[in-house]
CHARMM-style PDB file with segment names, atoms N, HN, CA, C and O in Angstrom:
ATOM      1  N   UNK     1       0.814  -1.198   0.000  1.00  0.00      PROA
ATOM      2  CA  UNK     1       0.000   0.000   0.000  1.00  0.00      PROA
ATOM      3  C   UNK     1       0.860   1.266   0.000  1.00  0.00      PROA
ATOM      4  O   UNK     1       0.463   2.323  -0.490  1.00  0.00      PROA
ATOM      5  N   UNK     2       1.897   1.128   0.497  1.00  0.00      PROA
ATOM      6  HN  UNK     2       2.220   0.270   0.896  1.00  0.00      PROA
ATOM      7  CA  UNK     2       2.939   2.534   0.808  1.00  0.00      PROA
ATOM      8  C   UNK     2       3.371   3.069  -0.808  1.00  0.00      PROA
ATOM      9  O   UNK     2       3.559   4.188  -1.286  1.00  0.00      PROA
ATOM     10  N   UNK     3       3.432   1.424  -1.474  1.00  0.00      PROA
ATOM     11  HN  UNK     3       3.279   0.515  -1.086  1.00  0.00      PROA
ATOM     12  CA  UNK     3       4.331   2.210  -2.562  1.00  0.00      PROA
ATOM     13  C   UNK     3       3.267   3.056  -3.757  1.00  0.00      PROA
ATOM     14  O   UNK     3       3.627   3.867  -4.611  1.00  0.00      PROA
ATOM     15  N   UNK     4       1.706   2.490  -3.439  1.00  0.00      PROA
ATOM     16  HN  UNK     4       1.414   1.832  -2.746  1.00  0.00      PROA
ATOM     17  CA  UNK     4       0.134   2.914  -4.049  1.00  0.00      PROA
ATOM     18  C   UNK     4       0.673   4.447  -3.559  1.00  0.00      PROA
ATOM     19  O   UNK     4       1.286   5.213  -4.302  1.00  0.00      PROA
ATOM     20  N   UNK     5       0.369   4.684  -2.372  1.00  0.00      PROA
ATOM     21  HN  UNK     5      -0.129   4.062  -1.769  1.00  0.00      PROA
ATOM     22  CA  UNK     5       0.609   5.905  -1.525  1.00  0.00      PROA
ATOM     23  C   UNK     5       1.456   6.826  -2.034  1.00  0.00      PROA
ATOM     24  O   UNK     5       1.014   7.812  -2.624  1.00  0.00      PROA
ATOM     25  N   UNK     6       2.444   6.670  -1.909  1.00  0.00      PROA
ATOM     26  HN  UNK     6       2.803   5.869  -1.429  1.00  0.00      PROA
ATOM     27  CA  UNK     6       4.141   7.186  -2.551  1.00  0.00      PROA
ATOM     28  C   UNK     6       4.699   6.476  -3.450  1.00  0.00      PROA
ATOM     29  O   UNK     6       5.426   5.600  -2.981  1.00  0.00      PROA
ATOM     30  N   UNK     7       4.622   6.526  -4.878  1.00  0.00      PROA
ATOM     31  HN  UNK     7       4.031   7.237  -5.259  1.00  0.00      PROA
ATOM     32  CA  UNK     7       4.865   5.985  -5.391  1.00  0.00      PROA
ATOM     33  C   UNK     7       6.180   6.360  -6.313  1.00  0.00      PROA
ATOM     34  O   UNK     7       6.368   5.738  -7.358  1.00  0.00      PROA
ATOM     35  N   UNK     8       6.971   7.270  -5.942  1.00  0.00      PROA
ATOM     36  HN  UNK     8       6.819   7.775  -5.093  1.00  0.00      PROA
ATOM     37  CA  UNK     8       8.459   8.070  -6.056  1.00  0.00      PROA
ATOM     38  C   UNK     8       8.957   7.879  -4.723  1.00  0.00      PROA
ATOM     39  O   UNK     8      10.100   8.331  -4.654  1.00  0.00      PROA
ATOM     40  N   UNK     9       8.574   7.409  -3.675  1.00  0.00      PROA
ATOM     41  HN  UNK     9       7.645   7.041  -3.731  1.00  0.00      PROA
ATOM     42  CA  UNK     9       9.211   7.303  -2.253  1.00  0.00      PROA
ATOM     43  C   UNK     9      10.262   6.490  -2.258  1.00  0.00      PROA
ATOM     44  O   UNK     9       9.714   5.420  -1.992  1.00  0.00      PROA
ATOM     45  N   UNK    10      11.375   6.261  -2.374  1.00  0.00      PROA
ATOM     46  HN  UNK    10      11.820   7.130  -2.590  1.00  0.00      PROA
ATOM     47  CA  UNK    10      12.140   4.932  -2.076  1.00  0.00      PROA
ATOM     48  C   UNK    10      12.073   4.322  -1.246  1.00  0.00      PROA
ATOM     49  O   UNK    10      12.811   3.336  -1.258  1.00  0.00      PROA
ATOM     50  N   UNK    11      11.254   4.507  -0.154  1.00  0.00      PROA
ATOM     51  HN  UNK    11      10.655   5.307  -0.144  1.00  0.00      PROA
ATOM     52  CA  UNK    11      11.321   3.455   0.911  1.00  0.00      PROA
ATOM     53  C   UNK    11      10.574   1.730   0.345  1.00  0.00      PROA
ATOM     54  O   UNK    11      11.007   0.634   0.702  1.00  0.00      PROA
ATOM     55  N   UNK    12       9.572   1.941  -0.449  1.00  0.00      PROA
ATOM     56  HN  UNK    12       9.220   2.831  -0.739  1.00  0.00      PROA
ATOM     57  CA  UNK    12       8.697   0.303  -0.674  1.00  0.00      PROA
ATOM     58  C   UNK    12       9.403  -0.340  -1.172  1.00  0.00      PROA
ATOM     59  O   UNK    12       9.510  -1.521  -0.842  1.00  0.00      PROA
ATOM     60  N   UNK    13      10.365   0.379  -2.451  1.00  0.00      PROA
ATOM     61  HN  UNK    13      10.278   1.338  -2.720  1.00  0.00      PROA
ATOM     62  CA  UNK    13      11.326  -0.706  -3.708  1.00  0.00      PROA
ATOM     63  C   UNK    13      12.572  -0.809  -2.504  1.00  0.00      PROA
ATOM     64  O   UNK    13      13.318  -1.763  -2.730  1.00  0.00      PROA
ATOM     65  N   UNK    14      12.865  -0.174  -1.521  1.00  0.00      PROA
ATOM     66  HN  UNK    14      12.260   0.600  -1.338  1.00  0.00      PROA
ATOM     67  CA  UNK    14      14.444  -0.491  -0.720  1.00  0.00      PROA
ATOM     68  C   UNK    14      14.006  -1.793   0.240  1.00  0.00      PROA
ATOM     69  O   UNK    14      14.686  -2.776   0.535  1.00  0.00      PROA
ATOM     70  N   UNK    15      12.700  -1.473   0.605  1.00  0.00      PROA
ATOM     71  HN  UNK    15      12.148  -0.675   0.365  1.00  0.00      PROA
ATOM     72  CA  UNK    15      12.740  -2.558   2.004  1.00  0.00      PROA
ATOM     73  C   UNK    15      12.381  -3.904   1.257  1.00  0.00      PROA
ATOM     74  O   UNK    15      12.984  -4.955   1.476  1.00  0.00      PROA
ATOM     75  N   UNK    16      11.218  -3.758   0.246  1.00  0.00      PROA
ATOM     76  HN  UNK    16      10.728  -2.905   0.068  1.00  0.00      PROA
ATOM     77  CA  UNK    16      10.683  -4.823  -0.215  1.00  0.00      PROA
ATOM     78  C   UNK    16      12.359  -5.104  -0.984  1.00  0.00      PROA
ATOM     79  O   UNK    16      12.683  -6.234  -0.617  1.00  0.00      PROA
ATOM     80  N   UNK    17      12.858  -4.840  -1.380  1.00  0.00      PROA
ATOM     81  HN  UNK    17      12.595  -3.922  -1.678  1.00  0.00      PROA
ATOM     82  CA  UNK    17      14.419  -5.367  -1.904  1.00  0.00      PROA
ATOM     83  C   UNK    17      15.407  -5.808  -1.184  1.00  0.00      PROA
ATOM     84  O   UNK    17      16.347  -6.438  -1.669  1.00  0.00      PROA
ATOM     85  N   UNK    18      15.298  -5.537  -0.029  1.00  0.00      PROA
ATOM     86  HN  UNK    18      14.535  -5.025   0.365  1.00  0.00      PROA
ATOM     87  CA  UNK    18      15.940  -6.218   1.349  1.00  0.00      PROA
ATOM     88  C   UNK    18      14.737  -7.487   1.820  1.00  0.00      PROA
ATOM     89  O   UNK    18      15.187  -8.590   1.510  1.00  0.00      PROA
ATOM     90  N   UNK    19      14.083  -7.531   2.130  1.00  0.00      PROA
ATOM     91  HN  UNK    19      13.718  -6.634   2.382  1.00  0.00      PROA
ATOM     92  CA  UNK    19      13.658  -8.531   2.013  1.00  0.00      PROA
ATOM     93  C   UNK    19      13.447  -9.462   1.327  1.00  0.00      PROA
ATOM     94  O   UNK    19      13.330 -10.564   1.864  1.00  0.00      PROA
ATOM     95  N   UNK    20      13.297  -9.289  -0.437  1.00  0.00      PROA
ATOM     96  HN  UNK    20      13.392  -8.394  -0.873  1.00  0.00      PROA
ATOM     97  CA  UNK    20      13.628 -10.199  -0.825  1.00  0.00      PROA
ATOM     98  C   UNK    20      14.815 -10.930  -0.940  1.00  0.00      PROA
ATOM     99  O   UNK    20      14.856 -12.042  -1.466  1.00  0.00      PROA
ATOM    100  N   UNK    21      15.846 -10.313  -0.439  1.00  0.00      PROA
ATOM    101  HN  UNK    21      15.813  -9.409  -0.012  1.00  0.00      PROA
ATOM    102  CA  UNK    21      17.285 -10.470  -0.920  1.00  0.00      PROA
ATOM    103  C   UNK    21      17.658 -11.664   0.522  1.00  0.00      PROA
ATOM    104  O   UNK    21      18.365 -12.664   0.397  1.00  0.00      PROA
ATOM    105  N   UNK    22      16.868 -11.153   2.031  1.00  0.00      PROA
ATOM    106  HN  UNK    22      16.293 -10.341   2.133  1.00  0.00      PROA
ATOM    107  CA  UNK    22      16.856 -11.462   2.949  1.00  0.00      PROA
ATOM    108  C   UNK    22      16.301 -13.302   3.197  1.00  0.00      PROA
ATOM    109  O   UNK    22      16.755 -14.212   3.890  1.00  0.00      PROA
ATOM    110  N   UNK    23      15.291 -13.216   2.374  1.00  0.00      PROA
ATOM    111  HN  UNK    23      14.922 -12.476   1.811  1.00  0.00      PROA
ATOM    112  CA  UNK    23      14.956 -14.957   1.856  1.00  0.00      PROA
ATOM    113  C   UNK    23      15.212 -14.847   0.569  1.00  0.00      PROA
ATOM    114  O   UNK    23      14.291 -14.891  -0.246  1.00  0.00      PROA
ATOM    115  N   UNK    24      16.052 -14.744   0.325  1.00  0.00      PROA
ATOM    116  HN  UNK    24      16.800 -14.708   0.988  1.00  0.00      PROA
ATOM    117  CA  UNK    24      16.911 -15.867  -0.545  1.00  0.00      PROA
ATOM    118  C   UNK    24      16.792 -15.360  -2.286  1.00  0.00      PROA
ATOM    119  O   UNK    24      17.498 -15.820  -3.184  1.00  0.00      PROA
ATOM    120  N   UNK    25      15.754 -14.346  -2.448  1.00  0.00      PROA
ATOM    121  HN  UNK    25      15.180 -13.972  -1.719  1.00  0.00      PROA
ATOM    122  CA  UNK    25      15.788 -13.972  -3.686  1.00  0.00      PROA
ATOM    123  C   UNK    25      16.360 -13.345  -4.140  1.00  0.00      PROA
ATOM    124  O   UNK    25      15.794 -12.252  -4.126  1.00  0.00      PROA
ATOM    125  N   UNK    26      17.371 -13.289  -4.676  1.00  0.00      PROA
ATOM    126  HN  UNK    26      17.831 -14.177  -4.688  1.00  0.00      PROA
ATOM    127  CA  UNK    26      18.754 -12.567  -4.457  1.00  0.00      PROA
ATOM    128  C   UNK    26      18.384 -11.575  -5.945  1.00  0.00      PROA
ATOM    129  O   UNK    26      18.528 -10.359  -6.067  1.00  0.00      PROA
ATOM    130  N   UNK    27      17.938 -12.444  -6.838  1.00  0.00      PROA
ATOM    131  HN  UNK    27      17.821 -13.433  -6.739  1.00  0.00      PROA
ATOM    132  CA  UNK    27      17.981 -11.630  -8.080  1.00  0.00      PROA
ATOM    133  C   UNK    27      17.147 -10.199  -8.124  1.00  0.00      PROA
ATOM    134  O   UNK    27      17.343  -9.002  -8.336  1.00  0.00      PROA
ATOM    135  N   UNK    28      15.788 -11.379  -7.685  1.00  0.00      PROA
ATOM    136  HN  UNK    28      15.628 -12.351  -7.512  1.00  0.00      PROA
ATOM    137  CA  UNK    28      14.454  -9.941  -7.415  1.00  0.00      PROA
ATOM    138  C   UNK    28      15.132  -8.870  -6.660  1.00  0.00      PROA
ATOM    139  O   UNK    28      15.521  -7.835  -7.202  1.00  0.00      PROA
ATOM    140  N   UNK    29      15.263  -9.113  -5.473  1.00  0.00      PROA
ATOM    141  HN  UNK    29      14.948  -9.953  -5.033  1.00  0.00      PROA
ATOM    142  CA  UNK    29      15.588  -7.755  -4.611  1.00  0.00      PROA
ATOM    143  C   UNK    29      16.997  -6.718  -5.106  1.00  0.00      PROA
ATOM    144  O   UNK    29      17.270  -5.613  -4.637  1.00  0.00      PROA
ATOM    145  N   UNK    30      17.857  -7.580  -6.344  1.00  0.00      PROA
ATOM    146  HN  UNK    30      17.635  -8.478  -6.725  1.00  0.00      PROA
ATOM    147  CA  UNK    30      18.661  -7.102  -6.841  1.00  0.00      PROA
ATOM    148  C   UNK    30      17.986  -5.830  -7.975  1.00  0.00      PROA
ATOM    149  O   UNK    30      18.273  -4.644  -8.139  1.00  0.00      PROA
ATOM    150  N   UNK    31      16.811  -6.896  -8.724  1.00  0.00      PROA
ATOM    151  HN  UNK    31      16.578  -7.859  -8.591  1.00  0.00      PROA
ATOM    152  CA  UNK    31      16.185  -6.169  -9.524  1.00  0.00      PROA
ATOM    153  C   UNK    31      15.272  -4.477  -8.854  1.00  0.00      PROA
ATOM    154  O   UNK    31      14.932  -3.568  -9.611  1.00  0.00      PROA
ATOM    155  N   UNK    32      15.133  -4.471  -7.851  1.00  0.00      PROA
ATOM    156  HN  UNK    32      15.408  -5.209  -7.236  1.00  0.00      PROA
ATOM    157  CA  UNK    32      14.294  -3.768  -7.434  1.00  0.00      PROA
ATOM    158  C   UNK    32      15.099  -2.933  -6.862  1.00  0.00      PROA
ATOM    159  O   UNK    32      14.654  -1.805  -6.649  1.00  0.00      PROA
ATOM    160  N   UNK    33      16.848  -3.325  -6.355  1.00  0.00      PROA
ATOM    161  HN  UNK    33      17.209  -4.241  -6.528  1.00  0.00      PROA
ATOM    162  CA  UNK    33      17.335  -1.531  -5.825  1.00  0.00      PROA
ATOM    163  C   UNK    33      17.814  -1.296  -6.992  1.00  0.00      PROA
ATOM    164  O   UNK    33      17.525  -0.107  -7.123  1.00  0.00      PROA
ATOM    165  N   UNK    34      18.492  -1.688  -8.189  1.00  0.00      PROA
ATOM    166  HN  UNK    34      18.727  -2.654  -8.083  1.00  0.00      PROA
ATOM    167  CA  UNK    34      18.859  -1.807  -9.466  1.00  0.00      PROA
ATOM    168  C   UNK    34      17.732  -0.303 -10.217  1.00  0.00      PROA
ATOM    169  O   UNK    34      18.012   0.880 -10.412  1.00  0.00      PROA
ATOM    170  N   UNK    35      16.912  -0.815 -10.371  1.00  0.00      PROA
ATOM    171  HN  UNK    35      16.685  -1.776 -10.214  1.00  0.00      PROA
ATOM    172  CA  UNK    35      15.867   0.178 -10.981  1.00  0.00      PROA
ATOM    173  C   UNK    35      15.186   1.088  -9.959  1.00  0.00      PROA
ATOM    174  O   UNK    35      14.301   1.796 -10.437  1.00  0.00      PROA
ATOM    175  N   UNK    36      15.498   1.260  -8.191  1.00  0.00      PROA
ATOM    176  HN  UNK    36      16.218   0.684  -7.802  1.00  0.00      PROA
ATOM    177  CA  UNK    36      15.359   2.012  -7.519  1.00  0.00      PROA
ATOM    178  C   UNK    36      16.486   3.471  -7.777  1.00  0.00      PROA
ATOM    179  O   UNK    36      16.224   4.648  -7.529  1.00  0.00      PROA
ATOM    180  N   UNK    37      17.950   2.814  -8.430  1.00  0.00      PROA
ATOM    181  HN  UNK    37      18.162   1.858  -8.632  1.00  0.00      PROA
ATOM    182  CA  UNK    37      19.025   3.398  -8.624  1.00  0.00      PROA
ATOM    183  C   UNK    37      18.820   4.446  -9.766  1.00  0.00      PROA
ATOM    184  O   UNK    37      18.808   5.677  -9.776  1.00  0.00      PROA
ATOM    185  N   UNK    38      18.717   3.810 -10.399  1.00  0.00      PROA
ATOM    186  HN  UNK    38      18.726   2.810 -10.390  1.00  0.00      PROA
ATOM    187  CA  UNK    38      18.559   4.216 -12.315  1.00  0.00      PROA
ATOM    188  C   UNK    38      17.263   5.219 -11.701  1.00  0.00      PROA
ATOM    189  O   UNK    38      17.494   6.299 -12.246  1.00  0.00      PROA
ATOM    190  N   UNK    39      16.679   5.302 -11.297  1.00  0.00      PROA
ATOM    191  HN  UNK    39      16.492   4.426 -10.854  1.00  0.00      PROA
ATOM    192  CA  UNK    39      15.437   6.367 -10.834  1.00  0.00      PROA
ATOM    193  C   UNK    39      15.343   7.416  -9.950  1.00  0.00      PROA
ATOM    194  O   UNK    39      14.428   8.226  -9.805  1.00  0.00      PROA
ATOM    195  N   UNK    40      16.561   7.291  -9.284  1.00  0.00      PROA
ATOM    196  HN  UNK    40      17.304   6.632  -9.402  1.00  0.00      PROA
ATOM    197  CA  UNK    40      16.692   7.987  -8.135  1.00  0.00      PROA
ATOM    198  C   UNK    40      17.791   9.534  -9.006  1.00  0.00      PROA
ATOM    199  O   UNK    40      18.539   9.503  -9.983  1.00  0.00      PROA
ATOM    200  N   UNK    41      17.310  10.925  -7.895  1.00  0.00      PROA
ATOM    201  HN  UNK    41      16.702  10.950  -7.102  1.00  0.00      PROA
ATOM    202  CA  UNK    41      18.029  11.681  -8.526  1.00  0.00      PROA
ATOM    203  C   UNK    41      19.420  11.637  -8.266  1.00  0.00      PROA
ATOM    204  O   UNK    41      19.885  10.780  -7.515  1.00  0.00      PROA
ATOM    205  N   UNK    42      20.082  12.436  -8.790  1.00  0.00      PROA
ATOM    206  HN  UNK    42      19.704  13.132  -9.400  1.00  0.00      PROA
ATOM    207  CA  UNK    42      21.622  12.091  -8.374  1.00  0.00      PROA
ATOM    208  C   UNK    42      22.110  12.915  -7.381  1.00  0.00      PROA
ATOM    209  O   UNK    42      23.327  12.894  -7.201  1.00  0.00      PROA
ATOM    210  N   UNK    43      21.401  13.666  -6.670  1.00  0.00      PROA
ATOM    211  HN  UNK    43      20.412  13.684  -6.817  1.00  0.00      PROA
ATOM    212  CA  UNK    43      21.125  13.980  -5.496  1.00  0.00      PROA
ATOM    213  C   UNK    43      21.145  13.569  -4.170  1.00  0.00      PROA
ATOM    214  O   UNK    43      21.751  13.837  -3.133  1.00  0.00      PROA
ATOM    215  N   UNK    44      20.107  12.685  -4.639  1.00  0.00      PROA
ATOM    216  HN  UNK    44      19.615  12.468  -5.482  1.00  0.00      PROA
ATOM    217  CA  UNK    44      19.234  11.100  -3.510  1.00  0.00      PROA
ATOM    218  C   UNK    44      20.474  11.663  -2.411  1.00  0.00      PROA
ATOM    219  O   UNK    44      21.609  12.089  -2.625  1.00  0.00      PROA
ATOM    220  N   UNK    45      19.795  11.479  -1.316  1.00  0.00      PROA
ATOM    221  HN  UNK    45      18.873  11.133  -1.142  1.00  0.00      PROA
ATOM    222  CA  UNK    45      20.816  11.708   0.212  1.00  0.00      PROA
ATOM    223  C   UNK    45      20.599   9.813   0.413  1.00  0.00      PROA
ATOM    224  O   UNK    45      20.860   9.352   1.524  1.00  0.00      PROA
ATOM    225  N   UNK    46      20.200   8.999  -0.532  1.00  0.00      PROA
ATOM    226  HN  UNK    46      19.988   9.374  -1.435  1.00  0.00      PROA
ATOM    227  CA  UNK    46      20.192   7.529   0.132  1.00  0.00      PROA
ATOM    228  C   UNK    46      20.735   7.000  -1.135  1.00  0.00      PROA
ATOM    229  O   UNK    46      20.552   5.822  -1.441  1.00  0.00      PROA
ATOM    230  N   UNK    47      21.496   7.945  -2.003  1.00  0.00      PROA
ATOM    231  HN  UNK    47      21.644   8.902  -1.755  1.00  0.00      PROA
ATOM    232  CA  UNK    47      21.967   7.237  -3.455  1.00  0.00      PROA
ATOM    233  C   UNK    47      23.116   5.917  -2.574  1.00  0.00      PROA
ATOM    234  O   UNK    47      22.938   4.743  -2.251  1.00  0.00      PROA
ATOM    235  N   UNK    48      24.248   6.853  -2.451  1.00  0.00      PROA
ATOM    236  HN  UNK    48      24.393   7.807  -2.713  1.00  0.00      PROA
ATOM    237  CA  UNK    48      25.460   6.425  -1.904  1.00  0.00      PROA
ATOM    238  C   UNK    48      25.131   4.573  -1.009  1.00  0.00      PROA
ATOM    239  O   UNK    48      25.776   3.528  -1.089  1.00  0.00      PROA
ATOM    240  N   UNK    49      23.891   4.920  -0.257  1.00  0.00      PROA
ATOM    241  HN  UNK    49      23.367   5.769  -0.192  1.00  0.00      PROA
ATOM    242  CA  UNK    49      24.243   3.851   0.411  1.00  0.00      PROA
ATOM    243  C   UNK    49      23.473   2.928  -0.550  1.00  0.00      PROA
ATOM    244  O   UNK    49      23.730   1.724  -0.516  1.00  0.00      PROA
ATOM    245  N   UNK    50      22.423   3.466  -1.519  1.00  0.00      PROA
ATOM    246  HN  UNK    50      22.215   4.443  -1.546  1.00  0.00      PROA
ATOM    247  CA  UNK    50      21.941   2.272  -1.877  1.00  0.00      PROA
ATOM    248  C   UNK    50      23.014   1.490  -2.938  1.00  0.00      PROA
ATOM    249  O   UNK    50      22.770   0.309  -3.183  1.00  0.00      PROA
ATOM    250  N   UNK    51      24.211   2.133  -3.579  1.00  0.00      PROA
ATOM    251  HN  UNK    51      24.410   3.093  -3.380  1.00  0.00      PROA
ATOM    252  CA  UNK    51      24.936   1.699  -4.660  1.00  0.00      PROA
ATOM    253  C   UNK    51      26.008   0.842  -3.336  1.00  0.00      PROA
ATOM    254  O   UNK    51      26.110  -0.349  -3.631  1.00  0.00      PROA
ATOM    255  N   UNK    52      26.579   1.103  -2.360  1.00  0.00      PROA
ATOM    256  HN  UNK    52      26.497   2.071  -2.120  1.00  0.00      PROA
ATOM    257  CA  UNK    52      27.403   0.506  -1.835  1.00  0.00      PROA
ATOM    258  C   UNK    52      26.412  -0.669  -1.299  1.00  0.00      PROA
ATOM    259  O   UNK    52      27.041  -1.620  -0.834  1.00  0.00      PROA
ATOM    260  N   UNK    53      24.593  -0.846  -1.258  1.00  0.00      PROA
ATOM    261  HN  UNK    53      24.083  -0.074  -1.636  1.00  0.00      PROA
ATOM    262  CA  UNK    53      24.248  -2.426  -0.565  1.00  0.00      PROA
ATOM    263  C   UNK    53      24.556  -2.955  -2.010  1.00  0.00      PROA
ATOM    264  O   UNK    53      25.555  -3.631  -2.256  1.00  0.00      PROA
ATOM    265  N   UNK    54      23.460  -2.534  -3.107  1.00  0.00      PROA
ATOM    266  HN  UNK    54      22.648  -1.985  -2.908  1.00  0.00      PROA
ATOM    267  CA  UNK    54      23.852  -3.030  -4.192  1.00  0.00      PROA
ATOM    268  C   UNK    54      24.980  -3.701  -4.766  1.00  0.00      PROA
ATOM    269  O   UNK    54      24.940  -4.746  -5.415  1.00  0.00      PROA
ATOM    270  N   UNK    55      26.262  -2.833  -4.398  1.00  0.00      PROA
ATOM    271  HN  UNK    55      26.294  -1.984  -3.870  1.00  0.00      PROA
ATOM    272  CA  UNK    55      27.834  -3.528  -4.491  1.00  0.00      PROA
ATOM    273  C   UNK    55      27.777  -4.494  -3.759  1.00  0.00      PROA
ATOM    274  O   UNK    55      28.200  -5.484  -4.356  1.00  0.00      PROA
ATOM    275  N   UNK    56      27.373  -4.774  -2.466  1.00  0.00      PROA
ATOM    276  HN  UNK    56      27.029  -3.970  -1.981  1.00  0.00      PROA
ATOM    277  CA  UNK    56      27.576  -6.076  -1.461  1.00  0.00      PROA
ATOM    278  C   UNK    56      26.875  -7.085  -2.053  1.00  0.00      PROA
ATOM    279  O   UNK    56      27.301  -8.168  -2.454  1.00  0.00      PROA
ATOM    280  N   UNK    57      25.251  -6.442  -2.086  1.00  0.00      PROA
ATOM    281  HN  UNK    57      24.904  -5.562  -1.760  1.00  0.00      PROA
ATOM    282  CA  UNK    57      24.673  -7.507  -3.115  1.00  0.00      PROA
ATOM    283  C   UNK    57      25.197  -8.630  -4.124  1.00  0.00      PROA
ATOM    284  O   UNK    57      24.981  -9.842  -4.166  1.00  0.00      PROA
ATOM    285  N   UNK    58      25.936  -7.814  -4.891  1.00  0.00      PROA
ATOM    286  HN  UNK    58      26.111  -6.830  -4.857  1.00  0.00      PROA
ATOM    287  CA  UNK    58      26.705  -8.213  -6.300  1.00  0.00      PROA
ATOM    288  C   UNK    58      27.305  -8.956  -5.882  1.00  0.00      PROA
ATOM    289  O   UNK    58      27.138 -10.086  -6.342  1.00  0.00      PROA
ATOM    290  N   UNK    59      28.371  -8.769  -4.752  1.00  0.00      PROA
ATOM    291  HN  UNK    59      28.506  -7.851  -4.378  1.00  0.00      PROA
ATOM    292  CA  UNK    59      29.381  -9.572  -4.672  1.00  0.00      PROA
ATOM    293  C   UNK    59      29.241 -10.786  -3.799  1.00  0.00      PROA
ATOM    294  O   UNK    59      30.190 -11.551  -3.629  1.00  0.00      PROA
ATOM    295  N   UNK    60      28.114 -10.962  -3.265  1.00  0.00      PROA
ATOM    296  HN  UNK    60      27.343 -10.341  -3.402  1.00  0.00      PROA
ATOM    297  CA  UNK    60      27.460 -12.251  -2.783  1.00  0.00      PROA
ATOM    298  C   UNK    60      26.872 -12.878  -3.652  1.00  0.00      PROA
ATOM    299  O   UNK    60      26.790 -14.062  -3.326  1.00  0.00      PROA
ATOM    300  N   UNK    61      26.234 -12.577  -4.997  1.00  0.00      PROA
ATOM    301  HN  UNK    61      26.301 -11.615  -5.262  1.00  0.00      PROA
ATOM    302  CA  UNK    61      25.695 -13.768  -6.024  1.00  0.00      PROA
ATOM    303  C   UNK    61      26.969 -14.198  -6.630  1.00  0.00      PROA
ATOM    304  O   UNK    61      27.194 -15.234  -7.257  1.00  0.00      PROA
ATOM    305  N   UNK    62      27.941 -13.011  -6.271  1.00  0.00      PROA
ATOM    306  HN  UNK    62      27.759 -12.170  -5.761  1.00  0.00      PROA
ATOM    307  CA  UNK    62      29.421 -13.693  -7.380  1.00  0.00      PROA
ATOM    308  C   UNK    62      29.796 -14.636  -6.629  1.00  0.00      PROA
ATOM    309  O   UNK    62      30.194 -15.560  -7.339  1.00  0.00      PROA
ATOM    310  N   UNK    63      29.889 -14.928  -5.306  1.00  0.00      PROA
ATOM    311  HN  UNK    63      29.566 -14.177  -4.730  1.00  0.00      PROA
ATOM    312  CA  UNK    63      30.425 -15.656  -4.322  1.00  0.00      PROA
ATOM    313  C   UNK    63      29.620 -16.831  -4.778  1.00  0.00      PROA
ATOM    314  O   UNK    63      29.997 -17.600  -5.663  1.00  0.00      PROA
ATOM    315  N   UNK    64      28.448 -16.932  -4.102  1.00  0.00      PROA
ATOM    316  HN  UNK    64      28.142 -16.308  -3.384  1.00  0.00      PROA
ATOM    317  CA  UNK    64      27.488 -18.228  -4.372  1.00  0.00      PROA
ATOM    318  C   UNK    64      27.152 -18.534  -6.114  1.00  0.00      PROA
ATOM    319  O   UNK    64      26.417 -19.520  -6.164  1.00  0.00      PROA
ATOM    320  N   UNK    65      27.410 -18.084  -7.314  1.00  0.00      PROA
ATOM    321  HN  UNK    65      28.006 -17.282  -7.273  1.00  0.00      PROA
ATOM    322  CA  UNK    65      27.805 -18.279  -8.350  1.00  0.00      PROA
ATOM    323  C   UNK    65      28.883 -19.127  -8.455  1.00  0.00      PROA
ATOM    324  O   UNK    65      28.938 -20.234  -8.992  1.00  0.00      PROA
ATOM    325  N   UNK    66      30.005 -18.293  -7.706  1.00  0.00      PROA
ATOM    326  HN  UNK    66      29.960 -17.394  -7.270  1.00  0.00      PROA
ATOM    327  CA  UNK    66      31.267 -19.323  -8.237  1.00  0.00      PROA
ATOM    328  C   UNK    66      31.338 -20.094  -7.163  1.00  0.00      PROA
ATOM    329  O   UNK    66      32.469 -20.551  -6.992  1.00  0.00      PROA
ATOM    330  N   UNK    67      30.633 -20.375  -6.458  1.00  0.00      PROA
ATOM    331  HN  UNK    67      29.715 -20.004  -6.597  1.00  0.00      PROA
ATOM    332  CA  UNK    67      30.907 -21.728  -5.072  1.00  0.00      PROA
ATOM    333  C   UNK    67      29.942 -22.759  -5.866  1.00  0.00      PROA
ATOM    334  O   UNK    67      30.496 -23.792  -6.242  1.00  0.00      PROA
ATOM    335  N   UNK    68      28.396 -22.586  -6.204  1.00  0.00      PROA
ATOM    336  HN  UNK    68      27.946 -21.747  -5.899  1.00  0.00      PROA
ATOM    337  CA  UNK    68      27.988 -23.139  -6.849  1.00  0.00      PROA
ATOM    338  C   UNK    68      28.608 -24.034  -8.093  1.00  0.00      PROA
ATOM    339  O   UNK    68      28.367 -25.241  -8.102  1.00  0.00      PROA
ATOM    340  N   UNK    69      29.478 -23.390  -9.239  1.00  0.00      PROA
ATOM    341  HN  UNK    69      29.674 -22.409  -9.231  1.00  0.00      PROA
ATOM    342  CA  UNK    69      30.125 -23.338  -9.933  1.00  0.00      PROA
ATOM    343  C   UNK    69      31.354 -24.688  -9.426  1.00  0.00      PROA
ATOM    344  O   UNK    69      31.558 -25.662 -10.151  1.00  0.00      PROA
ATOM    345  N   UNK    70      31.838 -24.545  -8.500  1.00  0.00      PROA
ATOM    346  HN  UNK    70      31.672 -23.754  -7.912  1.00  0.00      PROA
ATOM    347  CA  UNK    70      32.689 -25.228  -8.503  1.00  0.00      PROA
ATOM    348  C   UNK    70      32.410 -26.696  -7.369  1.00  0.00      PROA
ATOM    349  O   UNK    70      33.154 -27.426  -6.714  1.00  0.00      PROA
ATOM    350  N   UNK    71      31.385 -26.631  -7.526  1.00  0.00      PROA
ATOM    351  HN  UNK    71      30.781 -26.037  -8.058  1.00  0.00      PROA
ATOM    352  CA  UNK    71      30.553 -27.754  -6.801  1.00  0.00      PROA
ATOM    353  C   UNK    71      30.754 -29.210  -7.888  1.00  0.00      PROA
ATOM    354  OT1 UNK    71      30.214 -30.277  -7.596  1.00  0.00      PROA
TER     355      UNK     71
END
């Protein structure tokens, strides 16, 4: 309903993207700060941190990619 409400707010696409990321959907919640990013002004006082979870993000599917990978 928040994001019906506010629908330029970043808070619905950040949390609902932590949570998905939180069980296990790594891609979705990737997809959702991904295009929270690309939308946000370059301004955003929450740019910075959302590109540095995003970076962590990344580098945990690379991890479980290449662990997978070498299974």
């Amino acid at each position: 309903h928040a994001a019906e409400a506010a629908p330029d707010h970043p808070g619905p696409p950040f949390f609902l993207g932590l949570a998905l990321a939180q069980s296990g959907r790594l891609a979705e919640g990737r997809a959702l700060w991904a295009d929270l990013l690309a939308r946000s002004p370059a301004d955003a006082p929450w740019r910075e941190d959302l590109k540095a979870r995003l970076a962590q993000l990344d580098a945990f599917i690379a991890r479980q990619t290449a662990a997978s990978a070498g299974q």
